[in-house]
FIMI-494545 format. One record per residue: residue number from 0; x, y, z of N, C-alpha, C in turn. Coordinates in steps of 0.1 Angstrom, whole numbers, plus 5000, padded with zeros to 4 digits. Last residue first. Layout:
BEGIN
<NUM; <X; Y; Z>; <X; Y; Z>; <X; Y; Z>>
...
end
This chain:
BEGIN
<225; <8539; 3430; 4964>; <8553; 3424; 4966>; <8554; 3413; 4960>>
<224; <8523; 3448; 4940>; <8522; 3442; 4948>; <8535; 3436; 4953>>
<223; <8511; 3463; 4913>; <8520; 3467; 4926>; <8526; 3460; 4940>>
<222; <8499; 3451; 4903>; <8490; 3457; 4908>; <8496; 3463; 4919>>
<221; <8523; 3422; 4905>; <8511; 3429; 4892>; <8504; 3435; 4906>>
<220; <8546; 3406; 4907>; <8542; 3423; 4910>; <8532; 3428; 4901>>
<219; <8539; 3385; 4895>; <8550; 3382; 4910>; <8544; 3399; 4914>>
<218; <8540; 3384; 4873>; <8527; 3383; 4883>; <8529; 3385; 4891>>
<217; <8557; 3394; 4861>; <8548; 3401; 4860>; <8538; 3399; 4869>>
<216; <8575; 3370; 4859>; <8582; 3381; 4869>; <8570; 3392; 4872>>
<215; <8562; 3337; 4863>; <8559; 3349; 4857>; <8564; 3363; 4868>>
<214; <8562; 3315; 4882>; <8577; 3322; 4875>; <8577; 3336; 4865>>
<213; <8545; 3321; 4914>; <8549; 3327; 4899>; <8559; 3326; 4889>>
<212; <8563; 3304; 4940>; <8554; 3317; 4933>; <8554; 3313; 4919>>
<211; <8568; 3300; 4972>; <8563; 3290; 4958>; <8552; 3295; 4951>>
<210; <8588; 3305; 4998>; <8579; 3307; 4990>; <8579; 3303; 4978>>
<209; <8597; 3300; 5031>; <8602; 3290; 5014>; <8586; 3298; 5005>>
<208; <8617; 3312; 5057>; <8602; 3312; 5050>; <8605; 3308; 5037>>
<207; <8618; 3301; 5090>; <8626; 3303; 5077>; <8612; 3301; 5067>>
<206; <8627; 3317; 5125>; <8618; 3314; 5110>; <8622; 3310; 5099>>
<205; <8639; 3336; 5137>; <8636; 3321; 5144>; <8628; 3315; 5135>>
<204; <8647; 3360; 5138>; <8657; 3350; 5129>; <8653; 3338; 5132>>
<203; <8611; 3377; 5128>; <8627; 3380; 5135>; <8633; 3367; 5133>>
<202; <8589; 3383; 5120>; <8594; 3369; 5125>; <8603; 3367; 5131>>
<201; <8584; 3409; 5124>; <8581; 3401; 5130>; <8581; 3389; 5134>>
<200; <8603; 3420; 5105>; <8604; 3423; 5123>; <8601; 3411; 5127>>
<199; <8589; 3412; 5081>; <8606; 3404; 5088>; <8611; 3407; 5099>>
<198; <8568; 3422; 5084>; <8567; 3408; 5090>; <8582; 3408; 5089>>
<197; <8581; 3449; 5079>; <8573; 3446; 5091>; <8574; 3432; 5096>>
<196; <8594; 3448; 5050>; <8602; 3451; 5067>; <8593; 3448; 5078>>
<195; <8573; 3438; 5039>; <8579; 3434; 5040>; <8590; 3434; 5052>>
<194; <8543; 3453; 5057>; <8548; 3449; 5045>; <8560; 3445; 5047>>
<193; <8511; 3454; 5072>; <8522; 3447; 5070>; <8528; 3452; 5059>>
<192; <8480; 3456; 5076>; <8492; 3466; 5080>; <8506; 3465; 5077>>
<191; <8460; 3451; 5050>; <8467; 3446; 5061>; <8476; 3459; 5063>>
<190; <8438; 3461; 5034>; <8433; 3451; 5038>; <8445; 3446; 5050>>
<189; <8436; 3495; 5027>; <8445; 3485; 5028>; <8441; 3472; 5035>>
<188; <8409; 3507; 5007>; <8417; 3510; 5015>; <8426; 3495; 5016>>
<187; <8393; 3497; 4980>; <8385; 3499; 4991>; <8394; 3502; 5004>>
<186; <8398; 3487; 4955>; <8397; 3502; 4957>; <8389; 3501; 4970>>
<185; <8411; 3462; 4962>; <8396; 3457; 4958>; <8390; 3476; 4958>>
<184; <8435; 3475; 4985>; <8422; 3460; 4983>; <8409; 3462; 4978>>
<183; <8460; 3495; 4978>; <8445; 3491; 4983>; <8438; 3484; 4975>>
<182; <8490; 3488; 4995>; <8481; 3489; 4982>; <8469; 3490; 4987>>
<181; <8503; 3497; 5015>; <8501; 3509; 5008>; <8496; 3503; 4994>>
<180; <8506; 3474; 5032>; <8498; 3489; 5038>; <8499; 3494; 5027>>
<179; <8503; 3451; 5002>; <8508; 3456; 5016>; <8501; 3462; 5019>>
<178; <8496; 3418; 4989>; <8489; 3431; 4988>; <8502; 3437; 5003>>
<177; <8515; 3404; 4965>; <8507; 3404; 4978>; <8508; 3417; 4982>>
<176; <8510; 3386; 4928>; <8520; 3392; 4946>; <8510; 3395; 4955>>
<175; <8501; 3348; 4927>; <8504; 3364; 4924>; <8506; 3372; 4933>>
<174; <8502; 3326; 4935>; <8504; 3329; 4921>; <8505; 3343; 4916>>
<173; <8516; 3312; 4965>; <8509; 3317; 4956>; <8509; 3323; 4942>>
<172; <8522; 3301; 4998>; <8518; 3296; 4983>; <8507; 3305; 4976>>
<171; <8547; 3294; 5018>; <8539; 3304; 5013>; <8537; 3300; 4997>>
<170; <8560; 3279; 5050>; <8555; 3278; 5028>; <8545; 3282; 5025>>
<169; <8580; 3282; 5077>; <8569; 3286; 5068>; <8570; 3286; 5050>>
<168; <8591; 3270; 5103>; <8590; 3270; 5087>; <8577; 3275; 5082>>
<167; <8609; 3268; 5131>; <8597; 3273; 5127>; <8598; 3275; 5113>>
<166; <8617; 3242; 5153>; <8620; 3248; 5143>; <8611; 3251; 5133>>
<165; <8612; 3249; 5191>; <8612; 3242; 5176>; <8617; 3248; 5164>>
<164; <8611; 3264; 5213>; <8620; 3256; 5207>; <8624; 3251; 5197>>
<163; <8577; 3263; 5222>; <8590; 3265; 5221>; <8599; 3258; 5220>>
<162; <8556; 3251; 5192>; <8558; 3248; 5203>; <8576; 3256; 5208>>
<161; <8529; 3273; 5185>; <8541; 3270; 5179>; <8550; 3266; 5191>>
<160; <8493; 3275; 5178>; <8500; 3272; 5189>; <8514; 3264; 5186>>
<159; <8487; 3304; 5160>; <8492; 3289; 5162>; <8504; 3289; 5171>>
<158; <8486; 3339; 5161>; <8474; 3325; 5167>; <8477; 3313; 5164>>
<157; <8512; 3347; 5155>; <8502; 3358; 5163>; <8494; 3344; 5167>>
<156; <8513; 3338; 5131>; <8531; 3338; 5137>; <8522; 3343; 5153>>
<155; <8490; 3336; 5114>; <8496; 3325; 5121>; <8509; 3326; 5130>>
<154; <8488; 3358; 5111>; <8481; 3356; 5121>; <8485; 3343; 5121>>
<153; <8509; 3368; 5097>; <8507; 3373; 5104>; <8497; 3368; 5114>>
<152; <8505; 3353; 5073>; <8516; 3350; 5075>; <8515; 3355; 5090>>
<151; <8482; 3368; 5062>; <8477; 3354; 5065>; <8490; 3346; 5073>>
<150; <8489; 3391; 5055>; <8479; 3393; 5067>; <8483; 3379; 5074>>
<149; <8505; 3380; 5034>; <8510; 3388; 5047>; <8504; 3388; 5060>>
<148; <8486; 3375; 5016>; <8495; 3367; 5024>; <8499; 3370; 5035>>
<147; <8465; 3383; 5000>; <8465; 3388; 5013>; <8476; 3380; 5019>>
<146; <8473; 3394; 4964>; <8466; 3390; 4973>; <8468; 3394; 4988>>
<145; <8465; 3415; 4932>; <8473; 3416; 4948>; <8466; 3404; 4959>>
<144; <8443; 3417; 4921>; <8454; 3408; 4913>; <8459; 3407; 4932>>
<143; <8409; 3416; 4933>; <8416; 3417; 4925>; <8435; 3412; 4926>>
<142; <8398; 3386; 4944>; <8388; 3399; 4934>; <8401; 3407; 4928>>
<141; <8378; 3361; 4957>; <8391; 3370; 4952>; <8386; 3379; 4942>>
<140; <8360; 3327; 4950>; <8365; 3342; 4954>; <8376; 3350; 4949>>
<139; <8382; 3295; 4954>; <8370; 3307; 4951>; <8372; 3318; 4956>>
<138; <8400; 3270; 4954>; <8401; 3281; 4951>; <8387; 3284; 4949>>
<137; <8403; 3248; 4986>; <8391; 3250; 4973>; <8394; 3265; 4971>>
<136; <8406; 3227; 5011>; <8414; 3237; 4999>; <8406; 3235; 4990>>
<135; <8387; 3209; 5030>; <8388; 3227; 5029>; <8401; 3234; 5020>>
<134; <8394; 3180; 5028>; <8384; 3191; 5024>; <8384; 3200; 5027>>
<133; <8422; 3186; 5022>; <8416; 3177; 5013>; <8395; 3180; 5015>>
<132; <8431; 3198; 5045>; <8438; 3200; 5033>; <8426; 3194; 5021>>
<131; <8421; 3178; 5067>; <8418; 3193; 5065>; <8421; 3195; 5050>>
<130; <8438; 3156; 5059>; <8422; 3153; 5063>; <8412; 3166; 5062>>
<129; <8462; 3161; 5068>; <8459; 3158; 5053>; <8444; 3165; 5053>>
<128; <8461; 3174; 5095>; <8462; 3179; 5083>; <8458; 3178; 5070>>
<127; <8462; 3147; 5106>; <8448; 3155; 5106>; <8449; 3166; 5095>>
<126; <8481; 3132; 5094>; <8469; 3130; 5091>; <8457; 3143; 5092>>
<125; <8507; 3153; 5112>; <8501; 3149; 5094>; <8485; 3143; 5089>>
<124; <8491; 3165; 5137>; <8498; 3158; 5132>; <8488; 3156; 5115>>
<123; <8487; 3204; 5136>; <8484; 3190; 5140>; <8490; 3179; 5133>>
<122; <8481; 3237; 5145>; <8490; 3231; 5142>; <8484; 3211; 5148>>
<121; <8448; 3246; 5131>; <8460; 3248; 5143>; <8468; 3239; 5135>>
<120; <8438; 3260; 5099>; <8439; 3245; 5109>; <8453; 3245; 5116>>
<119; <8413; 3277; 5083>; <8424; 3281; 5094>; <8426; 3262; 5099>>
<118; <8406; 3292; 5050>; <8397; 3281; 5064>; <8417; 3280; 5071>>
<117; <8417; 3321; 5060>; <8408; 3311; 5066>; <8406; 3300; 5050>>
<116; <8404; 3357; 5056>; <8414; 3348; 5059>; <8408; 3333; 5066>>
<115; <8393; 3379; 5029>; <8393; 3376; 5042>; <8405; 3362; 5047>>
<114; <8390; 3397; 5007>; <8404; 3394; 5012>; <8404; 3389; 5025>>
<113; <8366; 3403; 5000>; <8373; 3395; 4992>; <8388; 3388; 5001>>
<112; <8357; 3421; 5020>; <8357; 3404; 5021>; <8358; 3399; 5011>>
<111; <8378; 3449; 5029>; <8373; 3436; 5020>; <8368; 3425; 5020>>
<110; <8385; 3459; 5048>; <8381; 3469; 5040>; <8374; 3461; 5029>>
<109; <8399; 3455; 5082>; <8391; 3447; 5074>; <8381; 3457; 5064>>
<108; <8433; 3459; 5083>; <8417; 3466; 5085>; <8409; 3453; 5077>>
<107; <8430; 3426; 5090>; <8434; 3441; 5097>; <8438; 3448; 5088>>
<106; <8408; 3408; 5079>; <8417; 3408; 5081>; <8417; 3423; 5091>>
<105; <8379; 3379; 5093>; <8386; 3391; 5085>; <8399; 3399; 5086>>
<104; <8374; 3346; 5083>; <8381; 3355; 5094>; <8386; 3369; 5087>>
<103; <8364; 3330; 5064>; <8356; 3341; 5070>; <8359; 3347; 5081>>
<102; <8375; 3317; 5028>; <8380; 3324; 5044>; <8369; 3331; 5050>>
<101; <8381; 3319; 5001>; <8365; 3312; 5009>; <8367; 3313; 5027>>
<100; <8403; 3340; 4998>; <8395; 3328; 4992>; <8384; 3324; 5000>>
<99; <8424; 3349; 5008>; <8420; 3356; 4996>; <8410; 3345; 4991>>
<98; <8443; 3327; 5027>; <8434; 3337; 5023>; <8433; 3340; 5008>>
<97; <8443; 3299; 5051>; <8443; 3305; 5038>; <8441; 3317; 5035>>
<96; <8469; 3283; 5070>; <8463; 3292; 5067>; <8458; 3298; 5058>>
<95; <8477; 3252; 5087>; <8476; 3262; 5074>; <8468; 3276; 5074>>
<94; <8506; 3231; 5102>; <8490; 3241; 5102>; <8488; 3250; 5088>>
<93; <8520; 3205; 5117>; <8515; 3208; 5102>; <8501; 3215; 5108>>
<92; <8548; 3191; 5132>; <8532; 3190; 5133>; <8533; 3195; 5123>>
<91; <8572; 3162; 5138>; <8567; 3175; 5132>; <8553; 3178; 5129>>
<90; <8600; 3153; 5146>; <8585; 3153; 5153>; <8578; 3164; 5142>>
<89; <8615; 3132; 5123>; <8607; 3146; 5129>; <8598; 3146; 5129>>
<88; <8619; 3110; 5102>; <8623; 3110; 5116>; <8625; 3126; 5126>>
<87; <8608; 3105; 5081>; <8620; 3115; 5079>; <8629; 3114; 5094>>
<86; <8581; 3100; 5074>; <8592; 3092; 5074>; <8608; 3096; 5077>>
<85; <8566; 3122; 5074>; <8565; 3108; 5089>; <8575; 3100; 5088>>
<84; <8568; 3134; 5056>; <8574; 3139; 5062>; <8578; 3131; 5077>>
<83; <8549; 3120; 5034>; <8567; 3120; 5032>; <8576; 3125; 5049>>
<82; <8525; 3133; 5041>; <8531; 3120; 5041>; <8546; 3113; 5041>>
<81; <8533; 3160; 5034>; <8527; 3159; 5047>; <8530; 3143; 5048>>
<80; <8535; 3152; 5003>; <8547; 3159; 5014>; <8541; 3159; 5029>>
<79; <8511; 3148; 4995>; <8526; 3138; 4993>; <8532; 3142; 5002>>
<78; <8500; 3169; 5000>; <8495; 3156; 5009>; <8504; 3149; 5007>>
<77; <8509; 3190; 4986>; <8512; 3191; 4999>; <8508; 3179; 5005>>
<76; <8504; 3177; 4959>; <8516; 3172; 4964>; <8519; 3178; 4977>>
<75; <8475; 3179; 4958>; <8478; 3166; 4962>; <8495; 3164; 4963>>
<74; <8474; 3206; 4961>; <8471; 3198; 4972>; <8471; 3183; 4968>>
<73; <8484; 3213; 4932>; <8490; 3216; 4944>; <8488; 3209; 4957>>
<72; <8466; 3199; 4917>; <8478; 3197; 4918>; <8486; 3200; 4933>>
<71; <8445; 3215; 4920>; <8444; 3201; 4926>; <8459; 3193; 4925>>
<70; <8450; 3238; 4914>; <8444; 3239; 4934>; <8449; 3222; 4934>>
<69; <8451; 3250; 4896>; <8463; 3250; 4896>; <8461; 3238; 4912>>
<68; <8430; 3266; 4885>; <8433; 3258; 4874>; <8447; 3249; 4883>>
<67; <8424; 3287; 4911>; <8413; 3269; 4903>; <8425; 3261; 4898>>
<66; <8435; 3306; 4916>; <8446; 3291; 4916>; <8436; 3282; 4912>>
<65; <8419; 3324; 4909>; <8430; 3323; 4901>; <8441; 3307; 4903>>
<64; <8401; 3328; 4934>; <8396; 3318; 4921>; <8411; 3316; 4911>>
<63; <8421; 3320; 4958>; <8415; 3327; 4954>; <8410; 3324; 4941>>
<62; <8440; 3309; 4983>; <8430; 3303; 4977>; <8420; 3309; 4967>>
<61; <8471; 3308; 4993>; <8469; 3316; 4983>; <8454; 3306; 4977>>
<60; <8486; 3296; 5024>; <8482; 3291; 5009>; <8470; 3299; 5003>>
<59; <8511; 3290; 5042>; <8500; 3298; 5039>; <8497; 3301; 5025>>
<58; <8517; 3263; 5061>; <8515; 3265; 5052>; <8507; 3278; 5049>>
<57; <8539; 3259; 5093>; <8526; 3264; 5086>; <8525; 3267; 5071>>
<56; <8557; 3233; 5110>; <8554; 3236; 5100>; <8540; 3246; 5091>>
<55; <8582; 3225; 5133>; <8561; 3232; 5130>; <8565; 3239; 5117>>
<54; <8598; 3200; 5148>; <8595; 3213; 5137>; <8581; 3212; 5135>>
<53; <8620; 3188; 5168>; <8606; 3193; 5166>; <8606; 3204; 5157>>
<52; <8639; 3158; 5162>; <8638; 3172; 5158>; <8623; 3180; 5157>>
<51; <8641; 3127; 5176>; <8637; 3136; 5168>; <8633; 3151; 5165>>
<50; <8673; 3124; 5197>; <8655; 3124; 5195>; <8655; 3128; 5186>>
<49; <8703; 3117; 5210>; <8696; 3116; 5201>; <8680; 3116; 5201>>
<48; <8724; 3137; 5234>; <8711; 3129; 5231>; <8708; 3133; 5218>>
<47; <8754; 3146; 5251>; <8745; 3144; 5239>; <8735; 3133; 5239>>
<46; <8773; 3168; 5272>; <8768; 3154; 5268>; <8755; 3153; 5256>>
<45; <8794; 3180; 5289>; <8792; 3183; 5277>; <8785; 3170; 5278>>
<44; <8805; 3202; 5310>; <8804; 3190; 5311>; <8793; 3187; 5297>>
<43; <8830; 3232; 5314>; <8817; 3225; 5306>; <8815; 3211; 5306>>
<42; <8838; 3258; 5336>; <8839; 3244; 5332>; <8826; 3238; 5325>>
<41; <8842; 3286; 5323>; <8840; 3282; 5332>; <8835; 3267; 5325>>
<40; <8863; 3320; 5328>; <8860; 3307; 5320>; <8856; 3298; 5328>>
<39; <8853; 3353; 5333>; <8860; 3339; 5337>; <8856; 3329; 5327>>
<38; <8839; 3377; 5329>; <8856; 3377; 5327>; <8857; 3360; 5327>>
<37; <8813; 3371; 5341>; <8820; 3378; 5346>; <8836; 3379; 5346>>
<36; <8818; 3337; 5323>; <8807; 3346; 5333>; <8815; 3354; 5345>>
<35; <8817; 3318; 5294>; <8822; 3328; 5304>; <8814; 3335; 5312>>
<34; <8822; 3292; 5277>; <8811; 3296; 5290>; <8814; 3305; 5297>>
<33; <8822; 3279; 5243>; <8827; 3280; 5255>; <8818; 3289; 5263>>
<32; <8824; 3249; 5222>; <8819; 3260; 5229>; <8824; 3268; 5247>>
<31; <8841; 3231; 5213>; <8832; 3239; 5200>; <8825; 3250; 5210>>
<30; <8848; 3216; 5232>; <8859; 3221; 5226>; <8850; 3231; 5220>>
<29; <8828; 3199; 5235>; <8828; 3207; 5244>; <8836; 3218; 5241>>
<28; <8814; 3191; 5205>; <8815; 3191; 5217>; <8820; 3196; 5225>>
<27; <8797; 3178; 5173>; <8803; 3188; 5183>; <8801; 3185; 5195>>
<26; <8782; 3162; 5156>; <8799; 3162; 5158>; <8808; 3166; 5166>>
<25; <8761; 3169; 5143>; <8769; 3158; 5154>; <8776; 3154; 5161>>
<24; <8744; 3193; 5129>; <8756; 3190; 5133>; <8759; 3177; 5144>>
<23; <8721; 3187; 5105>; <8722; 3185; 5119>; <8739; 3183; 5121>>
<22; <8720; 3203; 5072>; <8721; 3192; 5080>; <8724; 3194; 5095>>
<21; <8716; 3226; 5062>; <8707; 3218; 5059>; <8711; 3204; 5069>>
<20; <8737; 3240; 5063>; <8734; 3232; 5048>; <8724; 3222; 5049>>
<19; <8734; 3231; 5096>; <8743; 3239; 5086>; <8744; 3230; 5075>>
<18; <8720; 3236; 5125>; <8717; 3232; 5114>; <8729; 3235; 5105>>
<17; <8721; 3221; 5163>; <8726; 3235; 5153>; <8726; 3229; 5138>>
<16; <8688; 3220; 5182>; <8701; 3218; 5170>; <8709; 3225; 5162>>
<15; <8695; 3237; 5211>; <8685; 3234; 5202>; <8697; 3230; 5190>>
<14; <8709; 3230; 5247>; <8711; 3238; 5229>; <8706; 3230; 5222>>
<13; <8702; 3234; 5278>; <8697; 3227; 5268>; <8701; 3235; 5252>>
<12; <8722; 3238; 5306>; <8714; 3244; 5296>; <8715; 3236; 5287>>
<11; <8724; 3236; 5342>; <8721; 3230; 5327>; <8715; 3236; 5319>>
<10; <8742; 3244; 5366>; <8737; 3250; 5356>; <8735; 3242; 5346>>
<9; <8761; 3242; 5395>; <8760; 3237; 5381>; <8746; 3241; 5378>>
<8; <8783; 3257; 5423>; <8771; 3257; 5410>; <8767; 3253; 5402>>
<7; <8809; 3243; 5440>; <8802; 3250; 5427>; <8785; 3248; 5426>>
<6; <8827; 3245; 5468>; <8812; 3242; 5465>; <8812; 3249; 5452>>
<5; <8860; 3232; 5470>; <8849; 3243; 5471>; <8838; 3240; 5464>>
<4; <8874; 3209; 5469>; <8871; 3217; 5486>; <8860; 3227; 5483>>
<3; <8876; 3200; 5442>; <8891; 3206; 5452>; <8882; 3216; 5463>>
<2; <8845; 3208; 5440>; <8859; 3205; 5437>; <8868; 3213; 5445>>
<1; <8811; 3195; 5444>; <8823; 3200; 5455>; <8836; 3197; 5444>>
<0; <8779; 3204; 5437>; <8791; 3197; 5434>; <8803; 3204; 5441>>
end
């Protein structure tokens, strides 16, 4: 592009939505941002497109005999909500991860196969999910109070295909706390390397995590657990 006689450079950059309270800002425009490069101000040509919002969604869900009483509830309102979600107008895929339950992926260290991880479903549209959800959530197994989330939070942030850009969520589901590096699984050493400071390294600010626990304050930390 040529002004007033001189050749410029243009540059497009793409900005992912900006969110606040939960809602999509609309409103904004060139005024709301600015472009400096090397001391200088520099001219913004500002333009807007409406699409749907890509968000990935992983569930990491707590399968261990202790949620029996609790499993069928729960999975018929993540299928509400996987349904609910088509209507909303976001692109949005759907993956899960289980542990402490009928899982045969082992964890890091692997000191338990009580605490293994799995049944596992990439990221995919709502149906296929339902379709997963409905046959492979089944509380069994597990052994003691502390479960494996972390591990389970950890290999999904590490092995689902999470598209860039999107908006990354995670719902963690469980009834009782979770095991770290310094509990040991089932008296048999630490079933993960993780604990709190770690995975919040690891997801660093591009995540938002919703957990759906216990209102029991006891369970929430039984066996020492987070």
């Amino acid at each position: 592009e040529v002004m007033n006689g001189v050749a410029e450079l243009g540059i497009d950059v793409t900005i992912n939505p900006i969110i606040l309270g939960g809602q999509v800002q609309t409103t904004l425009g060139a005024s709301n941002f600015e472009v400096i490069e090397n001391g200088c101000g520099k001219r913004i040509q500002f333009t807007t497109t409406a699409r749907p919002i890509d968000v990935d969604i992983a569930f990491i869900k707590d399968l261990s005999g202790s949620m029996g009483t609790s499993i069928t509830g729960v999975r018929n309102s993540v299928l509400a909500f996987a349904s609910d979600l088509q209507t909303r107008g976001l692109n949005v895929r759907i993956a899960s991860v289980g542990f402490s339950g009928p899982g045969t992926i082992p964890s890091s260290p692997a000191t338990s196969t009580c605490e293994y991880l799995g049944p596992v479903q990439d990221f995919a549209d709502p149906a296929t999910f339902r379709a997963h959800v409905s046959a492979s959530w089944r509380a069994t197994n597990g052994c003691d109070t502390p479960e494996n989330g972390l591990e389970a939070i950890e290999y999904a942030h590490k092995n689902f295909n999470w598209r860039p850009g999107s908006s990354r969520v995670y719902i963690l589901i469980s009834d009782a706390s979770l095991h770290t590096r310094t509990t040991s699984c089932n008296s048999r050493g630490a079933c993960t390397d993780q604990d709190l400071t770690s995975i919040k390294a690891l997801l660093g600010n591009g995540a938002t995590m919703h957990v759906v626990a216990s209102s029991n304050a006891a369970a929430r930390t039984s066996g020492r657990g987070l």
